[in-house]
C-alpha positions as CSV (number, residue, x, y, z in Angstrom):
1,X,13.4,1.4,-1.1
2,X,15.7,0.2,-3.7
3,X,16.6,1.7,-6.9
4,X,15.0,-0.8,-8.9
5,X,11.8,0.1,-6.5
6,X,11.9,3.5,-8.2
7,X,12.7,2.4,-11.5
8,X,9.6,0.0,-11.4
9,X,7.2,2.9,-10.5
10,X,9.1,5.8,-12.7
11,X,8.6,3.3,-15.6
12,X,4.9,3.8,-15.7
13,X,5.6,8.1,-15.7
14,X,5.4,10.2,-18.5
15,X,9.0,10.9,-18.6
16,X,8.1,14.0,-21.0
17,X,6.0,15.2,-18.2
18,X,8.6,14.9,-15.5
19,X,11.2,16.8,-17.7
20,X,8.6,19.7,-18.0
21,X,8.1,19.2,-14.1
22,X,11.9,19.5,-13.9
23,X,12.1,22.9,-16.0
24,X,9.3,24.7,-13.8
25,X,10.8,23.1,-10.4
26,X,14.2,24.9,-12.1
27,X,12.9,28.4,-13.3
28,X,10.8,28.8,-9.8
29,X,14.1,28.0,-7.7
30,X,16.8,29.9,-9.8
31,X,13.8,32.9,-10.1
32,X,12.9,32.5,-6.0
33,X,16.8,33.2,-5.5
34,X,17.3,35.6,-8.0
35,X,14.7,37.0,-6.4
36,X,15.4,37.8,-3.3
37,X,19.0,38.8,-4.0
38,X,18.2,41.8,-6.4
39,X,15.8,42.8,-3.9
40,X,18.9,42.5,-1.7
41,X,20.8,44.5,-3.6
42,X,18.5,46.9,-4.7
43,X,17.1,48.1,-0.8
44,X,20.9,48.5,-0.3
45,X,21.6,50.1,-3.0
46,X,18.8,52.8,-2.7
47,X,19.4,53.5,0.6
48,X,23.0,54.4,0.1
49,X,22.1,56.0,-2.8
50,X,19.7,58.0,-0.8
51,X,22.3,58.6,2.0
52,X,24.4,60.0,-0.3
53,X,22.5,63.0,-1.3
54,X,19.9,64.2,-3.4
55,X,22.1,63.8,-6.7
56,X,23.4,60.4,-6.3
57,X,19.6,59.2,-5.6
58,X,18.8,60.7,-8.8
59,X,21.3,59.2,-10.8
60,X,20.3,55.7,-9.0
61,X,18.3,53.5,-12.1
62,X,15.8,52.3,-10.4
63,X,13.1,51.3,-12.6
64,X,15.2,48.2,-14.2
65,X,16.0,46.6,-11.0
66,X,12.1,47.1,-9.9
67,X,10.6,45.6,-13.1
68,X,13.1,42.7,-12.8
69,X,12.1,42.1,-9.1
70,X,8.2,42.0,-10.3
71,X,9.2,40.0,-13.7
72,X,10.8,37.2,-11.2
73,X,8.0,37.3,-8.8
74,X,5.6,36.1,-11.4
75,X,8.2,33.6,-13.0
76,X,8.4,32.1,-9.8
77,X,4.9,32.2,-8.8
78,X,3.9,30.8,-12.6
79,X,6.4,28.2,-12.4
80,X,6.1,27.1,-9.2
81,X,1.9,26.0,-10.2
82,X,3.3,24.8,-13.6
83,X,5.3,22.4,-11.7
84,X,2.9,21.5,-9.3
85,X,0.4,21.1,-12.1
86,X,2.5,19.3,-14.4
87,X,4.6,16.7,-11.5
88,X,0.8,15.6,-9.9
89,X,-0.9,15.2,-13.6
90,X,2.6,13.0,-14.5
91,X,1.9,11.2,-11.0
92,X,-1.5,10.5,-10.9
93,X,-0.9,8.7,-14.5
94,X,1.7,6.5,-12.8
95,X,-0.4,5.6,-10.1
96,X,-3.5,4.5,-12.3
97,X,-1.0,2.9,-14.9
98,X,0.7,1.2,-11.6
99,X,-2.6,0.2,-10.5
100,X,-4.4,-1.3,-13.8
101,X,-1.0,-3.5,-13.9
102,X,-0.9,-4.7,-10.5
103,X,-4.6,-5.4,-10.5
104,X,-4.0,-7.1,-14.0
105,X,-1.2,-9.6,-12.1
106,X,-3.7,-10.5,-9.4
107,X,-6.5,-11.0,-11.4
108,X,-4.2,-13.2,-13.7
109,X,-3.9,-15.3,-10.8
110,X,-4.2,-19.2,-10.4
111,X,-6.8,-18.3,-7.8
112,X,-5.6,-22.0,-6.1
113,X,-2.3,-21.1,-5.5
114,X,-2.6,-16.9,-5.5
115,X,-1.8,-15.5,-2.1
116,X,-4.1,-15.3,0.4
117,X,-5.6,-11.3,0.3
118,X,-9.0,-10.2,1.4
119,X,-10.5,-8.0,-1.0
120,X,-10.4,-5.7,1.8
121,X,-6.8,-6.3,2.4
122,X,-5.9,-6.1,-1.5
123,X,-7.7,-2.9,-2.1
124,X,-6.3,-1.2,0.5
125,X,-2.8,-2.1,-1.0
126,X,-4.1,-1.3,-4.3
127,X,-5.4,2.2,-3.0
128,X,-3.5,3.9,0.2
129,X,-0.4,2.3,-0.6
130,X,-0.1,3.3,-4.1
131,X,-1.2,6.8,-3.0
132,X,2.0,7.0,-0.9
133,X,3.9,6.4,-3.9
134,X,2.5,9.5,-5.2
135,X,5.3,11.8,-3.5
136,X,8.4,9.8,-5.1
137,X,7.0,11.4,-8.8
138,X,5.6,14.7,-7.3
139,X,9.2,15.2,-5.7
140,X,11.8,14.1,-8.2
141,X,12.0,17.3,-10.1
142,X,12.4,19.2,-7.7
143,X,15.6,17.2,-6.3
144,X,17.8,18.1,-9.4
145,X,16.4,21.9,-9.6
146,X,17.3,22.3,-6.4
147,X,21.0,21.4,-6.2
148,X,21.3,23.2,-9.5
149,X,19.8,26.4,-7.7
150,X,21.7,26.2,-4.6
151,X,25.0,26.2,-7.1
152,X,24.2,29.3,-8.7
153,X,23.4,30.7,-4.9
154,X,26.7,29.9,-4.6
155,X,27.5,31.6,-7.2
156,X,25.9,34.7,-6.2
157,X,27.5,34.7,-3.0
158,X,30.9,34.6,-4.4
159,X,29.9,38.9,-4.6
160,X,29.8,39.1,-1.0
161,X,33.4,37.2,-1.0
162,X,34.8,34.0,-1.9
163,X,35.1,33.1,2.1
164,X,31.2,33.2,2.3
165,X,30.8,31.3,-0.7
166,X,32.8,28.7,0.3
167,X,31.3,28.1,3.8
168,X,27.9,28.6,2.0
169,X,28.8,25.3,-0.6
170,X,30.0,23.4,2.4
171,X,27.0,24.1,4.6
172,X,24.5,23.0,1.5
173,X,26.1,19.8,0.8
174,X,26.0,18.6,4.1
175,X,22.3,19.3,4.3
176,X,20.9,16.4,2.2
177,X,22.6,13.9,4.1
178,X,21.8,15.9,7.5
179,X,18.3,16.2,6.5
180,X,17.9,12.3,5.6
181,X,19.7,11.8,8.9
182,X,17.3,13.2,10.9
183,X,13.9,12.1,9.0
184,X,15.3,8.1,9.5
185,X,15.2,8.8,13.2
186,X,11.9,10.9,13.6
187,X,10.0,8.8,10.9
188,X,10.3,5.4,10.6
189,X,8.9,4.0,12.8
190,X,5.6,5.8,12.8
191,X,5.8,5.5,8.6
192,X,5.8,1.7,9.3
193,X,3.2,1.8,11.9
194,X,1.0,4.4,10.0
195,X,1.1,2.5,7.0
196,X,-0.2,-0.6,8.5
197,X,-2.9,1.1,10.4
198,X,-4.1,2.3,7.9
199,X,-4.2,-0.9,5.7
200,X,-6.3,-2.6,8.8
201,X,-8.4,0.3,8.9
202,X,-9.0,0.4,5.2
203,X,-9.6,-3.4,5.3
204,X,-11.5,-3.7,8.3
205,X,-13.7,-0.4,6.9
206,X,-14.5,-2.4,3.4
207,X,-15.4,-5.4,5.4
208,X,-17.6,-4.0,7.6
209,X,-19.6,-2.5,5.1
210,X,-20.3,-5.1,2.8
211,X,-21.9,-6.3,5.9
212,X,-23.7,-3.8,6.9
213,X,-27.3,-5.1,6.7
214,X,-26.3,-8.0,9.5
215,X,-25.0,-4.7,11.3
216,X,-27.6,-2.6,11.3
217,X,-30.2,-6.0,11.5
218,X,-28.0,-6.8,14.5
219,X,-28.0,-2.9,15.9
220,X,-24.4,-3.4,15.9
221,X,-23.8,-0.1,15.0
222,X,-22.0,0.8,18.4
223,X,-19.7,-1.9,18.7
224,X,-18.3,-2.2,15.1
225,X,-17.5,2.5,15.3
226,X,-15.5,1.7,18.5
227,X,-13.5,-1.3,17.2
228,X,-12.8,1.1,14.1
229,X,-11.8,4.1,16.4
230,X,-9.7,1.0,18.2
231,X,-7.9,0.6,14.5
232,X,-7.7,3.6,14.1
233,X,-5.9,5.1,17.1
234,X,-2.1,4.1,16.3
235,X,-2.8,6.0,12.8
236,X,-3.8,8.6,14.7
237,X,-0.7,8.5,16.9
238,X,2.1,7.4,14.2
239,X,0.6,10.9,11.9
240,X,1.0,12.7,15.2
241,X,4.4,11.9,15.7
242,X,4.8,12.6,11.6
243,X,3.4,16.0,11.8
244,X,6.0,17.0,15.0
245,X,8.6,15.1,12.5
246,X,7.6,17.9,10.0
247,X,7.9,20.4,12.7
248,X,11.2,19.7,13.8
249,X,12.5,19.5,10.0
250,X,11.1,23.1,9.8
251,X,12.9,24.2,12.5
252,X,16.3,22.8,11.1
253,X,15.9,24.2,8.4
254,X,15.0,27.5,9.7
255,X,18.1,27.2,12.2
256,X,20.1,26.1,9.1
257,X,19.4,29.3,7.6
258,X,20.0,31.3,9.9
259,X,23.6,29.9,10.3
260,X,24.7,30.6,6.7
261,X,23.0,33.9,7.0
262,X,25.4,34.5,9.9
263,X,28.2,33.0,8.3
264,X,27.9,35.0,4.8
265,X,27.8,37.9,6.8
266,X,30.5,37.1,8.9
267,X,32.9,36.4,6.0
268,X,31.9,38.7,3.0
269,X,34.3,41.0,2.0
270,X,32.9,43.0,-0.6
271,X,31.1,46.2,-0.6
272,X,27.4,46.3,1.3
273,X,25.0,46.5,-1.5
274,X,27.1,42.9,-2.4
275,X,26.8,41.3,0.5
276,X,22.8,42.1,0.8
277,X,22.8,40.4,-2.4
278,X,25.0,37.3,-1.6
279,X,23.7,37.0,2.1
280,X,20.0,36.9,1.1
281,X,21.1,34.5,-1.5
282,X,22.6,32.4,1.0
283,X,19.1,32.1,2.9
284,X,17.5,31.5,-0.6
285,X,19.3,28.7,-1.5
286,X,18.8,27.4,2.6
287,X,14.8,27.7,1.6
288,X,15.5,25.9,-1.9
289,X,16.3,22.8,-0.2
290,X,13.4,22.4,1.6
291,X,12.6,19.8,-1.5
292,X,15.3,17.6,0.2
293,X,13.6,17.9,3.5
294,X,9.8,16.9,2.2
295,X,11.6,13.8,0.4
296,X,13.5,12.8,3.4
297,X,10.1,13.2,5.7
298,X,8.4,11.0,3.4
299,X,10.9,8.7,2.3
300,X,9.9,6.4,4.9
301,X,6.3,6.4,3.9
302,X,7.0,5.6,0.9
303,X,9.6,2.4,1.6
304,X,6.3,1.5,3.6
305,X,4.1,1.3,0.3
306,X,6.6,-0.8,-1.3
307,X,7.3,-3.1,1.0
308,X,3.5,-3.7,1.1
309,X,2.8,-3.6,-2.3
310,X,5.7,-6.3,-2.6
311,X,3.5,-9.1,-2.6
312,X,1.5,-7.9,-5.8
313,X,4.8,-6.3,-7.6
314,X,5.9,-10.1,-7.7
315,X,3.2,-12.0,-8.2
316,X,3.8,-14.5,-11.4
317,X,2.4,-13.9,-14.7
318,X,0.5,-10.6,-17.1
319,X,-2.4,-9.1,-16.9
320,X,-4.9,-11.6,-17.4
321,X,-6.6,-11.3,-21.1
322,X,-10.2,-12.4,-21.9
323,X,-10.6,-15.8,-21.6
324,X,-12.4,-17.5,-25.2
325,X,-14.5,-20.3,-24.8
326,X,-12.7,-23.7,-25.8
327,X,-12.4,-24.8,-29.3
328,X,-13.5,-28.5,-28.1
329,X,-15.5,-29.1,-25.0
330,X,-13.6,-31.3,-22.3
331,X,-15.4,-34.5,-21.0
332,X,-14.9,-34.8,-17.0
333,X,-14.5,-37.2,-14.5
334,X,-15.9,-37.0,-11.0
335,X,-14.1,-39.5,-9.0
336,X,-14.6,-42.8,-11.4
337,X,-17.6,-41.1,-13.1
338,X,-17.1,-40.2,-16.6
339,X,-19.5,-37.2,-18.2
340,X,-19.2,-36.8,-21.6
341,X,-19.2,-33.7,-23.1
342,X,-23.0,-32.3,-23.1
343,X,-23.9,-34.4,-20.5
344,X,-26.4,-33.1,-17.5
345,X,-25.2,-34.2,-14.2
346,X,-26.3,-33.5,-10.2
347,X,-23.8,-33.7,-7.4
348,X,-26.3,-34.7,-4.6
349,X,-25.6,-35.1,-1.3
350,X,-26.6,-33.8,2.3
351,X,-25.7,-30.5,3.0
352,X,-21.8,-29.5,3.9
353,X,-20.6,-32.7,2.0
354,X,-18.2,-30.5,-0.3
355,X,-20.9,-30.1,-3.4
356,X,-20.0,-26.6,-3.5
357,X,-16.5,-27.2,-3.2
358,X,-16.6,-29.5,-6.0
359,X,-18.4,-26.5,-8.2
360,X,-15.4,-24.0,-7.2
361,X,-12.7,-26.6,-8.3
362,X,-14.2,-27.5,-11.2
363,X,-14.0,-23.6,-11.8
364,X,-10.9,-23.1,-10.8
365,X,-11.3,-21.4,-7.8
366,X,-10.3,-23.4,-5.1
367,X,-8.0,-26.5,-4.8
368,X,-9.2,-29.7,-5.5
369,X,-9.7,-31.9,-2.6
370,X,-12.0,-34.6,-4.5
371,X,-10.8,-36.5,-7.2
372,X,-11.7,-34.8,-10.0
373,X,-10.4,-34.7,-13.5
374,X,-10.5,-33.0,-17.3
375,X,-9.7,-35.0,-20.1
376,X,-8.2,-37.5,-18.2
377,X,-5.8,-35.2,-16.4
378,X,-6.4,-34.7,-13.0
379,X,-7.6,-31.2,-12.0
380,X,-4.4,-30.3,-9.6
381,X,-2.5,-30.2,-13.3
382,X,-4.8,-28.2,-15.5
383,X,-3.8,-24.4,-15.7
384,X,-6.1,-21.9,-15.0
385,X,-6.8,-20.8,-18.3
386,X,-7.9,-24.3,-19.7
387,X,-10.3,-24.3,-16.4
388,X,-12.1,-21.1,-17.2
389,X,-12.1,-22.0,-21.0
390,X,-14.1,-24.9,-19.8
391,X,-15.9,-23.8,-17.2
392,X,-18.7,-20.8,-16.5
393,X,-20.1,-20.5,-12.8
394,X,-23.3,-19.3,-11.2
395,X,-21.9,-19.6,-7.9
396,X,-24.7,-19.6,-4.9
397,X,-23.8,-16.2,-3.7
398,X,-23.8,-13.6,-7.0
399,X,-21.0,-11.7,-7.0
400,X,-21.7,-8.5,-8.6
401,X,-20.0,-5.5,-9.3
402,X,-20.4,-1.7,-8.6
403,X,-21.6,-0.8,-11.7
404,X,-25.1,-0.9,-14.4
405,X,-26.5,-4.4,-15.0
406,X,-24.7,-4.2,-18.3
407,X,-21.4,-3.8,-16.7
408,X,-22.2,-6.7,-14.7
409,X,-22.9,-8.7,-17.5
410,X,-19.9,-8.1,-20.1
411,X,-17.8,-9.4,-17.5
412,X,-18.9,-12.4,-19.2
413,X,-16.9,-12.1,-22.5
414,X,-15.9,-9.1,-24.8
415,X,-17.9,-8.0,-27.7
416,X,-21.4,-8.3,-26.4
417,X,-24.2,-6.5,-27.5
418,X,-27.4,-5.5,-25.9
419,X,-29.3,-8.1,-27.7
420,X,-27.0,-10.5,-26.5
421,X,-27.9,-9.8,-22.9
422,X,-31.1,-9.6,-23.7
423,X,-31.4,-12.6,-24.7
424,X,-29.4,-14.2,-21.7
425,X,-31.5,-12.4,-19.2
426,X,-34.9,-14.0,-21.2
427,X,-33.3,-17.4,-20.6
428,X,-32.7,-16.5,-16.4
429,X,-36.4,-15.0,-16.4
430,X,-35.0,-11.4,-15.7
431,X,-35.9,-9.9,-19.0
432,X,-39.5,-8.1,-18.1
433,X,-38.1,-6.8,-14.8
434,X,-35.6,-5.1,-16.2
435,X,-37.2,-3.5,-19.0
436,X,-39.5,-2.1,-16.4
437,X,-36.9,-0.1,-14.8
438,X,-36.6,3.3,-16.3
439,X,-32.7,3.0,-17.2
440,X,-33.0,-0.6,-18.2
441,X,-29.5,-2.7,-18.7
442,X,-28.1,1.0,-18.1
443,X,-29.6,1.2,-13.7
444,X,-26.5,1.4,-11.5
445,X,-26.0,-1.3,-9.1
446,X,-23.9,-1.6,-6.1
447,X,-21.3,-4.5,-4.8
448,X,-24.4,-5.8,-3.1
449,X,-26.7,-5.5,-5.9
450,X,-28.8,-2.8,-5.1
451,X,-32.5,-2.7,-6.2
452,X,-32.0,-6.4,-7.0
453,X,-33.6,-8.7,-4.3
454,X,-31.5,-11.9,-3.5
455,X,-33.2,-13.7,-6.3
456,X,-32.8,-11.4,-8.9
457,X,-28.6,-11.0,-7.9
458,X,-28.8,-15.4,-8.7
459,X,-30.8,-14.5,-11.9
460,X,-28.7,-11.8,-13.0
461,X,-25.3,-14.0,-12.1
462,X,-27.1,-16.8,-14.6
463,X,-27.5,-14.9,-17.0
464,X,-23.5,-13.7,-17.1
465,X,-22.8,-17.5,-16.9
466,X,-24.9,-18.3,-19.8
467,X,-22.9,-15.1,-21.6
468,X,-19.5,-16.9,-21.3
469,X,-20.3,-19.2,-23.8
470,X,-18.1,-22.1,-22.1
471,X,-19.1,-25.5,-22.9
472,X,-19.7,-26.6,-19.4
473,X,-22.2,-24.6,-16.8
474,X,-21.9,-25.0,-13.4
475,X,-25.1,-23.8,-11.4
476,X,-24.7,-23.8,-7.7
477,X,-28.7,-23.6,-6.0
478,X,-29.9,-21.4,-9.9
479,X,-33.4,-21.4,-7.9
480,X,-32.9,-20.8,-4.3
481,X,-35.3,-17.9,-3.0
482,X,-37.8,-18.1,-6.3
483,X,-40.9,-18.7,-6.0
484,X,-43.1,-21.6,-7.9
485,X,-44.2,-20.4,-10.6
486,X,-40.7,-18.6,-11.4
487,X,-39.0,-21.6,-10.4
488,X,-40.9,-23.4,-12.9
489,X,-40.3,-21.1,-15.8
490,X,-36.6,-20.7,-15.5
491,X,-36.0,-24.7,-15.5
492,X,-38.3,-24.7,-18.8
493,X,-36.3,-21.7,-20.7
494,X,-32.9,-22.9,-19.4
495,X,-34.0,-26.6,-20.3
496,X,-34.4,-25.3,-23.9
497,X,-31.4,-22.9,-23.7
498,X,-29.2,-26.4,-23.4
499,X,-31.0,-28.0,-25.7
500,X,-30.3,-25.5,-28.3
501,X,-26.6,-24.8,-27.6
502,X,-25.6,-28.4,-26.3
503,X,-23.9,-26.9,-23.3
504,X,-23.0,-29.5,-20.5
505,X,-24.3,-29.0,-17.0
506,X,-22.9,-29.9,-13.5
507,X,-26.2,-28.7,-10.5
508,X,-26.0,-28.6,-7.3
509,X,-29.3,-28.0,-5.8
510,X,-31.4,-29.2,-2.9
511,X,-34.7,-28.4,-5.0
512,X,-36.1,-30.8,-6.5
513,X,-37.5,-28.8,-10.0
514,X,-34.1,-27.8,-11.1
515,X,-33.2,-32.0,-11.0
516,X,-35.3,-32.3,-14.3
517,X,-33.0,-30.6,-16.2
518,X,-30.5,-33.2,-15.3
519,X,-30.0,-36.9,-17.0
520,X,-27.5,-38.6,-13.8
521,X,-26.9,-37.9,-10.3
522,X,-23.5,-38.7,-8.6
523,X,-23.8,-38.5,-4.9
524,X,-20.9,-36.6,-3.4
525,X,-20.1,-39.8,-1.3
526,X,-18.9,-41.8,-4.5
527,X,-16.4,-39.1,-4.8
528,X,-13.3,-39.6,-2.4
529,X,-12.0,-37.1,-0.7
530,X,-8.4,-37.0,-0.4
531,X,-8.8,-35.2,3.1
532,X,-11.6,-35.9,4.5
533,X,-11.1,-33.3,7.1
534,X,-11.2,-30.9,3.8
535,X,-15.1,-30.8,3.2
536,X,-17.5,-28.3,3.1
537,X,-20.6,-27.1,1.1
């Protein structure tokens, strides 16, 4: 991971946040030492107080040192949840700024030429690998607070002797670099193979259940848990070989103290209660470090999160804004057809000659591979935004969001109103069916719709068409699965919806109701390919 890596994510922190982070990571170190080095000092000091007779333990203060010893142990209790508190509130705010802006790039993407992620594959990035950013905030705080304890350990030691102290300073500044040493070699290679794991898992997880009625249709239930447990098991293995990474960490650590311990003691000069004080110091400052250790363990994780998240972090462009309808609707030529503006057109043809296709060009969502143009220019040249100024989609399979129906429909364009999609779902015949439901444009839908049959999803995904207010529509089968008499009503209301607004129209549909609304048919034949191994419905 780079600097600039870390600058990128720190950016989006609340650097306010993180110096409050860096105060309580400071008070509950220098406190934690303090702490046990007056208690050091103190048990010394009363015991040879004690030894010494009944008149010398009498003379021994001890209520200050005792009400110090409990006034530090809540310091360092209170400061150690303030910074825990205050580090994770300042992280999880960089995460969800972090991911509102990557999400933001890849939504602002030329969907022709974006790269190629699942929405599996790009949530999982969006999700686990953003969450293993999480520890480069929680820990930075507690970097700087520790080396500035483990000086004023130091410090303290210099009662025991200046021989200790100096042995103690050069054992702690060869820990960082020891301790980073050893997490390379015990972590990354199961970081790396953990973290992509774990993105197939999350993908293949996602996948899975959006199709979970062919699953469970199919009684596939068996065979799609054991090809998950199959993903699964090098997670499984790499977080294995983690946890013993921790272990052995620990256990230098523990070691590490143990050695300073020895050599404090070995060195100190100075009188006992002194080098009780500077020798439990010494393993104080040993323990303070620890915030090296956590770093260094997952240091590697966290390399593995940016490298993955690379792809998004440079991704061309800003967070895509709302896109407004065009000030001047576009005529559009398919092959050598020209459509004027307002014009009602068919692409007919038999089934897998690229109708479709055509549709999600037109739209801007895949490349162009007939010859299609706007305003002259040919589609491979118009940006993205002047294609969904142009252009609203009802594709064949709605798309719908976890969400209400409302939700799904201001998708279509800011500043709608319930009338508004009212009105719009009157227009796609959806109106009295949900007004019957008790929470009405407020009922909760899932990805695949819910309560909504397959009709009702096409209905609902009109309807957010007909909200975009772009001066072309492009309906892809509007009345597949409706019966007759519903069939029949939506071609009459929509029929009068053009009418009223003067909105062009480009069908695709193998029924032959929805052809009325139309005033031309192209065949998909009279529009060349320019592959002709590229087609597809």
């Amino acid at each position: 991971m780079t600097r600039r890596d870390e600058t990128a994510l720190l950016q989006a922190t609340d650097r306010k946040l993180l110096r409050w982070a860096f105060v309580c990571a400071l008070v509950a170190a220098i406190s934690s030492i303090l702490l046990l080095a007056l208690s050091g000092w103190f048990l010394t000091a009363a015991a040879i107080a004690g030894a010494a007779g009944p008149a010398a333990a009498m003379g021994f203060n001890y209520l200050i040192p005792s009400a110090a010893i409990r006034g530090l142990a809540i310091s360092r209790t209170a400061a150690r949840y303030g910074e825990r508190l205050v580090s994770h509130r300042a992280a999880l705010g960089a995460m969800a700024t972090l991911r509102g802006k990557l999400f933001g790039k890849l939504a602002a993407q030329d969907s022709r030429t974006a790269p190629d992620l699942s929405g599996g594959d790009a949530s999982a990035r969006l999700i686990g690998d953003i969450e293993a950013l999480e520890d480069l905030v929680v820990r930075r705080p507690t970097r700087p607070a520790s080396l500035i304890a483990a000086v004023f350990a130091v410090g303290l030691t210099c009662f025991a002797g200046w021989q200790a102290a100096l042995a103690l300073a050069i054992l702690l500044a060869a820990l960082p670099g020891l301790l980073a040493f050893a997490a390379r070699r015990l972590t990354r290679e199961p970081a790396a193979v953990a973290a992509a794991a774990l993105g197939d898992l999350r993908t293949a997880f996602i996948d899975y259940a959006a199709a979970r009625p062919e699953v469970i249709a199919y009684g596939l239930g068996d065979r799609v848990s054991a090809q998950l447990l199959d993903i699964a098991a090098p997670m499984d293995r790499a977080r294995a070989a983690l946890f013993r990474g921790e272990g052995v960490l620990a256990g230098l650590l523990l070691a590490y103290g143990c050695v300073a311990a020895a050599l404090v003691l070995a060195l100190a000069t100075g009188p006992a209660a002194q080098v009780a004080l500077g020798l439990l110091a010494a393993t104080a400052s040993v323990e303070s470090m620890a915030a090296f250790a956590r770093t260094a363990m997952r240091q590697a994780s966290v390399e593995q999160g940016i490298a993955r998240l690379a792809t998004l972090r440079t991704l061309e462009g800003e967070p895509q804004k709302r896109i407004a309808a065009a000030a001047d609707a576009a005529s559009i030529a398919l092959g050598d057809v020209a459509i004027a503006p307002g014009a009602r057109i068919a692409v007919t043809g038999r089934s897998g000659s690229g109708k479709t296709r055509i549709l999600e060009a037109l739209a801007g969502m895949r490349p162009a591979h007939h010859r299609l143009a706007v305003d002259g220019m040919p589609l491979e040249n118009c940006t993205a935004d002047r294609l969904r100024g142009q252009f609203a989609l009802a594709p064949q399979d709605a798309v719908l969001i976890a969400g209400s129906i409302a939700d799904n429909l201001r998708l279509a364009r800011s500043g709608l109103n319930e009338a508004d999609m009212r009105a719009a779902l009157e227009v796609a015949c959806l109106d009295r069916r949900i007004a019957a439901m008790p929470a009405g444009l407020d009922t909760p839908l899932s990805e695949a719709g819910g309560i909504l049959s397959g009709g009702e999803r096409k209905r609902l995904s009109l309807a957010r068409a007909l909200l975009a207010g772009r001066p072309w529509l492009l309906l892809d089968e509007p009345t597949e699965g409706l019966d007759g008499a519903t069939e029949a009503e939506l071609v009459r209301r929509l029929g009068d919806w053009l009418d009223a607004t003067g909105t062009g129209l480009v069908l695709v549909s193998h029924r032959p109701a929805p052809l009325a609304l139309t005033r031309q048919r192209v065949d998909v034949a009279a529009i060349a390919l320019r592959d002709p191994a590229r087609s597809g419905d």
